[in-house]
C-alpha positions as CSV (number, residue, x, y, z in Angstrom):
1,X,0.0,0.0,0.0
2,X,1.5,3.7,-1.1
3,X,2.2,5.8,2.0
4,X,3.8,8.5,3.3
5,X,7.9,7.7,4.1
6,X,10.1,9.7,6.3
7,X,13.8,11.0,5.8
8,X,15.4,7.1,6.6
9,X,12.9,5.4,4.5
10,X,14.2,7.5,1.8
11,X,17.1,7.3,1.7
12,X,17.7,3.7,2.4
13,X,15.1,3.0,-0.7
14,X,17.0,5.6,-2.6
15,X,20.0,3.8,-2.3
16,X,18.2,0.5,-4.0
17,X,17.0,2.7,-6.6
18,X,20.6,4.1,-7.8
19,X,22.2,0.4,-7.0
20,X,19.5,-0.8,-9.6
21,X,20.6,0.7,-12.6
22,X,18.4,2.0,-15.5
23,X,14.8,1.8,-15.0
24,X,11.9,2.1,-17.6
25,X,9.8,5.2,-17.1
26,X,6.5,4.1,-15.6
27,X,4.6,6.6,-17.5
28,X,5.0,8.7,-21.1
29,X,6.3,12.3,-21.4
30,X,7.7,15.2,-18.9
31,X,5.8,14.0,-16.1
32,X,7.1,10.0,-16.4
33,X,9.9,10.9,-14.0
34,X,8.1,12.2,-10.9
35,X,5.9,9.2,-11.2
36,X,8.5,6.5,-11.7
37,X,10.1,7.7,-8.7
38,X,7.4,7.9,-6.6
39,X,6.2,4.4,-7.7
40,X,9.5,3.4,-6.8
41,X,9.5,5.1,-3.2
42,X,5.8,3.6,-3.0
43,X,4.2,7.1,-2.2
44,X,0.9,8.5,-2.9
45,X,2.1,12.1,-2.4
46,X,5.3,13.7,-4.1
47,X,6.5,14.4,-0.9
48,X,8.7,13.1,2.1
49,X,7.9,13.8,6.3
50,X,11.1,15.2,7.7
51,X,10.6,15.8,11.8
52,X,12.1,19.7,12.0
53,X,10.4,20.7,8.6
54,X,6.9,18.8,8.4
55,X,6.4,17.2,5.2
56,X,9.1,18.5,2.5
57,X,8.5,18.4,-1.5
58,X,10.1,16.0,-3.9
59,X,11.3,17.1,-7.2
60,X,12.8,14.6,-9.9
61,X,15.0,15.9,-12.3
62,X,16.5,14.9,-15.3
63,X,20.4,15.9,-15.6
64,X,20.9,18.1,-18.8
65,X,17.3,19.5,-18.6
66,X,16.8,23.2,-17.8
67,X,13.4,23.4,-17.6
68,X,11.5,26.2,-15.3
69,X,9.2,25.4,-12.5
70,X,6.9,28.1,-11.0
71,X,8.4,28.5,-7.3
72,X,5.7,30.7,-6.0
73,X,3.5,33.7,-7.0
74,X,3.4,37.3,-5.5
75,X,1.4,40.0,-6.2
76,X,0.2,41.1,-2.2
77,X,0.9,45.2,-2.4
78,X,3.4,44.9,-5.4
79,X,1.6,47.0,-7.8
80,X,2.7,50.5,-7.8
81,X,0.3,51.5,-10.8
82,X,-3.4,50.3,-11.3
83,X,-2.8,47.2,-12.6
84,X,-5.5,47.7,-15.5
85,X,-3.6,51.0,-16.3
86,X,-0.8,49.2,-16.9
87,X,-2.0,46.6,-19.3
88,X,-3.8,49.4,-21.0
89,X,-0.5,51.0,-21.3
90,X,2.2,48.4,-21.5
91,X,0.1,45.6,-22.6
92,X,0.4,43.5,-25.8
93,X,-2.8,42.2,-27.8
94,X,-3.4,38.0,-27.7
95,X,-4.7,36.5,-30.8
96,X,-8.2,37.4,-30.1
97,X,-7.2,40.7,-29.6
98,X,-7.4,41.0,-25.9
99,X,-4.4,43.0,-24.1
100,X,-2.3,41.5,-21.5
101,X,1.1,42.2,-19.6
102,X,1.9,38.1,-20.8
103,X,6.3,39.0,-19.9
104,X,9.4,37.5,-19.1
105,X,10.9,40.0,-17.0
106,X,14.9,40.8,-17.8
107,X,17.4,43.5,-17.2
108,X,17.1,44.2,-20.6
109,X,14.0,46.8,-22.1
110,X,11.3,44.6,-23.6
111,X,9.4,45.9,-27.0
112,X,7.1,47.7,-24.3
113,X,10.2,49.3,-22.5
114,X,9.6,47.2,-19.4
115,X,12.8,45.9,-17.4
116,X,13.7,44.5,-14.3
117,X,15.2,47.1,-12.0
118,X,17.3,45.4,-9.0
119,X,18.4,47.3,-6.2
120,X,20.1,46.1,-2.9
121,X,16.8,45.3,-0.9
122,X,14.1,45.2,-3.8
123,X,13.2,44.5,-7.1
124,X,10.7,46.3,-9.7
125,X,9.5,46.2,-12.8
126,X,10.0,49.4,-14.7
127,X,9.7,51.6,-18.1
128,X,12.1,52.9,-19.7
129,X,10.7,56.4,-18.9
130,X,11.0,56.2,-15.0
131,X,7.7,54.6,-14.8
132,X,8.0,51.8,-11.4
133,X,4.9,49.3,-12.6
134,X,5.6,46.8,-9.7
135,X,7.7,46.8,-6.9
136,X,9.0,43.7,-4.2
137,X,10.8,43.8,-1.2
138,X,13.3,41.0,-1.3
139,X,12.8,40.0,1.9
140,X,9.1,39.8,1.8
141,X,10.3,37.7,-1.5
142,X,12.2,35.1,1.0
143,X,9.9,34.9,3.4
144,X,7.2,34.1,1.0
145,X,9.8,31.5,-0.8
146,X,10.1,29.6,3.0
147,X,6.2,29.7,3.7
148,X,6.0,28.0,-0.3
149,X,9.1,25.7,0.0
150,X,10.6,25.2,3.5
151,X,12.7,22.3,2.3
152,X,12.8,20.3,-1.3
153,X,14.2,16.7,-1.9
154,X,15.7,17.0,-5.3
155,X,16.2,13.8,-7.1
156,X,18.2,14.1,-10.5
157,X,18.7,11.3,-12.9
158,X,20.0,10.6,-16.1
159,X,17.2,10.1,-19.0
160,X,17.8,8.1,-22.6
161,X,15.3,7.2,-25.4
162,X,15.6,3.6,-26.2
163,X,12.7,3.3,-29.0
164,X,9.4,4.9,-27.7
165,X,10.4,4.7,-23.8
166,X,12.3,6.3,-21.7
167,X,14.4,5.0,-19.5
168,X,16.3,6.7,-15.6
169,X,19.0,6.1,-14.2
170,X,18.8,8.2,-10.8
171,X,22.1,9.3,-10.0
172,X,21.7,12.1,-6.8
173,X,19.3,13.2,-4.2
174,X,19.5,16.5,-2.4
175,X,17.9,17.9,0.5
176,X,17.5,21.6,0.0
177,X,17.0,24.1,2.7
178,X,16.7,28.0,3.3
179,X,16.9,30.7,1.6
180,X,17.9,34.3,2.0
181,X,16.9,37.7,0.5
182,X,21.0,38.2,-0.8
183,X,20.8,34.6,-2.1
184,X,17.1,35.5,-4.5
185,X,19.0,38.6,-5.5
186,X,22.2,36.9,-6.9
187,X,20.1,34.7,-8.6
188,X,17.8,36.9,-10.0
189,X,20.7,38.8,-11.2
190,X,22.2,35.7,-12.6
191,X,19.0,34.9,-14.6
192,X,18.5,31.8,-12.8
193,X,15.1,33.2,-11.3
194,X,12.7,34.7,-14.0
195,X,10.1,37.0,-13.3
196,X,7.3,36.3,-15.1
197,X,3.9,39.0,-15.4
198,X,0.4,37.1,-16.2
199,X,-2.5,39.7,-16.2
200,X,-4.8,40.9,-18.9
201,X,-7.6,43.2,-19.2
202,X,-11.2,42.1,-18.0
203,X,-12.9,45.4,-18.9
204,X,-13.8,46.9,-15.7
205,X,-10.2,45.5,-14.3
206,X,-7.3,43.4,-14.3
207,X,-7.3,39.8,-14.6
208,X,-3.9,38.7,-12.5
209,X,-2.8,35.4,-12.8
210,X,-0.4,36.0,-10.2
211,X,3.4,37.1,-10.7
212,X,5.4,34.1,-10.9
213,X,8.9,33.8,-9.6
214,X,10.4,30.9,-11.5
215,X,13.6,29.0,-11.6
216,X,15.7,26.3,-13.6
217,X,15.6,23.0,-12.6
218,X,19.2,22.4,-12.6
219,X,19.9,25.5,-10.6
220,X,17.3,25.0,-7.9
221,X,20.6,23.9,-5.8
222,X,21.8,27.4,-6.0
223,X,18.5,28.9,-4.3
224,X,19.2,27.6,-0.8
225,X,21.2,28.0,1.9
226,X,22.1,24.4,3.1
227,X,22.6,21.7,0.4
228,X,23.3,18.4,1.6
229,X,23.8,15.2,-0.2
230,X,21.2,12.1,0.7
């Protein structure tokens, strides 16, 4: 029967896992890794009970990939204009012709003028003109990270086509833990955590998908304080 498994468990079933060698994915496409694993850990929830932290995420990776996974929205008092004003302004029409602020936040100007201003304790969105659009406080930015992701287990694996399946071979597991508002900041400035606005106009007022603060997979390591191996 699937359950719940703490810290030991893990590990000690980890350990069979890597001495086992490649392993057909249990299930097609992106997701086939999370699911082979926890299949393998016999769990019924992607996540692992650790006694100081409560129950902790777990992430499989593949090694190589650099895909981006959401790790948390913010929006609470960010806004420094209306945020229908600035899709009216900034915004770009969608294929039905339907304005939104749909961006990828960079250092660099976007066609808009929009960039990402960083600043010793804060970060904002601004134009090119002066403009400040939104605005975070890095700290409120960590604390928001811990309350979202007070630990992660990350798992990462080696993936290879052999006809239509895939096949693992997990290699590493890391337990991740804490974060600071100097560590978001490097990595923002890196570009290792993107910025991403989702809000378009409703008429009478802003539909807000929620900012999204999103990293790489294969840098996730770099967004904590303590990284130890399992």
């Amino acid at each position: 029967m699937s359950k719940r498994i703490t810290l030991e468990d893990f590990k000690r079933s980890f350990a069979e896992i890597k001495k086992a060698g490649w392993i057909q994915s249990k299930r097609r496409g992106s997701t086939g890794i999370g699911q082979t694993l926890e299949q393998l850990l016999g769990l019924d929830e992607n996540n692992i009970a650790l006694p100081d932290l409560g129950n902790v995420e777990l992430k499989a990776h593949r090694i190589g990939s650099s895909s981006m996974i959401t790790l948390f929205t913010f929006n609470r008092k960010a806004w420094k204009m209306k945020p229908l004003d600035a899709v009216r302004q900034y915004g770009t029409p969608d294929q039905n012709g339907r304005l939104g602020l749909y961006f990828t936040m960079t250092r660099t100007p976007n066609s808009m003028g929009l960039f990402l201003y960083v600043e010793e304790d804060r970060i904002s969105v601004r134009h090119i003109s002066g403009q400040i659009v939104a605005e975070w406080q890095l700290d409120a930015l960590a604390e928001r990270f811990m309350q979202k992701i007070p630990g992660l287990i990350l798992v990462s694996a080696f993936s290879e086509m052999r006809g239509d399946s895939e096949w693992f071979k997990f290699e590493r597991a890391q337990l991740l833990m804490g974060t600071s508002p100097e560590i978001l900041r490097n990595q923002i400035l890196a570009g290792n955590v993107l910025v991403d606005l989702r809000l378009h106009d409703q008429v009478t007022r802003a539909r807000n998908h929620g900012t999204g603060f999103r990293a790489r997979e294969d840098k996730l390591p770099m967004l904590f304080q303590n990284v130890k191996d399992l």
